[in-house]
N, C-alpha and C positions, 0 to 999 in steps of 0.2 A: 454191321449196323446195330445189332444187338449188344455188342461191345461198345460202341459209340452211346447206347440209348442206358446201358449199365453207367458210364462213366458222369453222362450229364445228370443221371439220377441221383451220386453220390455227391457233384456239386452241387448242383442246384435245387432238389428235390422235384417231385411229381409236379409239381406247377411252371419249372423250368423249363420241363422239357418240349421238345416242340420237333417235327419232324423237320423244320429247317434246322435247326438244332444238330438232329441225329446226322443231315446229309452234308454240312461242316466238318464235324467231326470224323466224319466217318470217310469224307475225302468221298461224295457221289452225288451224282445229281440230283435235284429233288426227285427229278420225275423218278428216277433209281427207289429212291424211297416209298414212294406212291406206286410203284409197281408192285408193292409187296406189303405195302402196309398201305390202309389210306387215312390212317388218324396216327395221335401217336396215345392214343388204349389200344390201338392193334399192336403198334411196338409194345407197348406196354406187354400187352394179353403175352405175347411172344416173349417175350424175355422170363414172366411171371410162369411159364409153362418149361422154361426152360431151368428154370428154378427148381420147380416141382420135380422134373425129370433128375437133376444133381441130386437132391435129395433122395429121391427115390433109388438111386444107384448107390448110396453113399447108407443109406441106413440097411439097404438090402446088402451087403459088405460089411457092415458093422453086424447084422446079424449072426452070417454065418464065419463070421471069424469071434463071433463072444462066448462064451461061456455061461450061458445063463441058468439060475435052479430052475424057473420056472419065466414063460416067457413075458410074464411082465416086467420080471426083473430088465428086462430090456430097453426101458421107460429112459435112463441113465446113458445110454447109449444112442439114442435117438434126439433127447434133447441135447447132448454135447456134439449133435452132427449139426444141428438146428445154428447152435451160439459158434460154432467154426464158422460156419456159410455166413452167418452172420458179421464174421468181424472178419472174413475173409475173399467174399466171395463181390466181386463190385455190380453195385444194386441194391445188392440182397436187402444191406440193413434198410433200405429205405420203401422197395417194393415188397419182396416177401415173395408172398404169396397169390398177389395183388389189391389185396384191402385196398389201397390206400388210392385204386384208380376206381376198382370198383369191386366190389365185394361177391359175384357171383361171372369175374373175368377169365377163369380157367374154364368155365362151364357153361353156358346159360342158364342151366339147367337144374342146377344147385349151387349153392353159397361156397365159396374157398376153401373153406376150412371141412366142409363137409366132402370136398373132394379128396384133401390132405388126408383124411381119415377114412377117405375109400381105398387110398393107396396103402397107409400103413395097414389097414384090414390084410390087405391083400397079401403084402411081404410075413405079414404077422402065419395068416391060415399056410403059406409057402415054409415056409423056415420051420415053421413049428406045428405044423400040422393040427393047429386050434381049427375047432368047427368053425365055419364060418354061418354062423347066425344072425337073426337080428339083433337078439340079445346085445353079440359083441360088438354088431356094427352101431347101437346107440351108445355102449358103453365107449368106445373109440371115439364118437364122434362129441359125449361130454368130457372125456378127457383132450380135445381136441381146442376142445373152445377153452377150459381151463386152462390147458398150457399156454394157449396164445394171448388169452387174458393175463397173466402173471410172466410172461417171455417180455409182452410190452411194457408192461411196468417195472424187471428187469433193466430194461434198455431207453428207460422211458429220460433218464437222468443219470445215466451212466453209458460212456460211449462202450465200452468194453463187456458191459452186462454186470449188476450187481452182482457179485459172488453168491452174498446169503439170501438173495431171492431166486436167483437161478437151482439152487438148494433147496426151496424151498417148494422149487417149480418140481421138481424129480420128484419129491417128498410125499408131495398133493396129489401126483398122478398114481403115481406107482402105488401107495396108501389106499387110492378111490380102487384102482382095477385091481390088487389082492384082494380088496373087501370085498368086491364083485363077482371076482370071480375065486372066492375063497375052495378050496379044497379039488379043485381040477389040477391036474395034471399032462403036461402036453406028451402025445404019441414019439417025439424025439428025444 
């Protein structure tokens, strides 16, 4: 169903989709649907969480397979797992992370983007043995919203992601968190 509810997302977008929709496609009865979802922001939520989850495996893989000086330099690595999922992953470009159904759909309890950057906090203090502070977790969560602010207007007019703002995006983040966190050194 979740493949079903990725694929009507990359026809149709977020207003297309419908759980009669997903239980067409997906060859099930509605009530099949309704057993497990009872909207389709529940598919949504689901699919947006499963999202999060790719990513989370996929940049935690990208870590410990990089080379990095210092772990910000890791910024290049995480938004090139972002623009893949993006141009590869079906949904993705159009859900994300779920803005686009509802902006606090991974969580109640906090907004998207601040969950995104609970998750990289977390691979980040794992992989490289950075404090986990508040410090970093504000610093994470303004480069968090900068990236997704400049990732959308990347792709905003370009199906594939502008090259030089994509550039431009690694630039701005990695730039913000050295400045930030100038002269630390991580324990690996």
């Amino acid at each position: 169903m979740l493949d079903a509810c990725a694929e009507i997302l990359d026809e149709s977008g977020y207003d297309g989709l419908s759980t009669t929709k997903v239980a067409q496609l997906a060859d099930v009865a509605i009530g099949s649907v309704y057993q497990f979802f009872p909207d389709k922001r529940a598919i949504a939520q689901e699919l947006a969480l499963r999202n999060l989850e790719m990513f989370g495996e996929r940049v935690a893989r990208g870590l410990a397979e990089g080379d990095f000086p210092h772990w910000y330099d890791a910024v290049g690595t995480v938004i090139d797992i972002f623009v893949d999922m993006h141009r590869t992953v079906p949904g993705f470009s159009v859900l994300r992370f779920g803005d686009i159904a509802d902006v606090r759909l991974l969580d109640a309890g906090a907004e998207n983007n601040a969950v995104v950057a609970g998750r990289l906090g977390g691979l980040l203090v794992e992989a490289f043995s950075v404090p986990d502070t508040p410090d970093l977790a504000r610093a994470l969560t303004v480069a968090v919203e900068a990236a997704d602010a400049v990732l959308k207007l990347a792709f905003r007019d370009v199906r594939e992601g502008d090259p030089a703002l994509l550039a431009e995006a690694e630039r701005l983040i990695t730039g913000y968190l050295a400045h930030h966190f100038e002269g630390e050194q991580p324990d690996s």
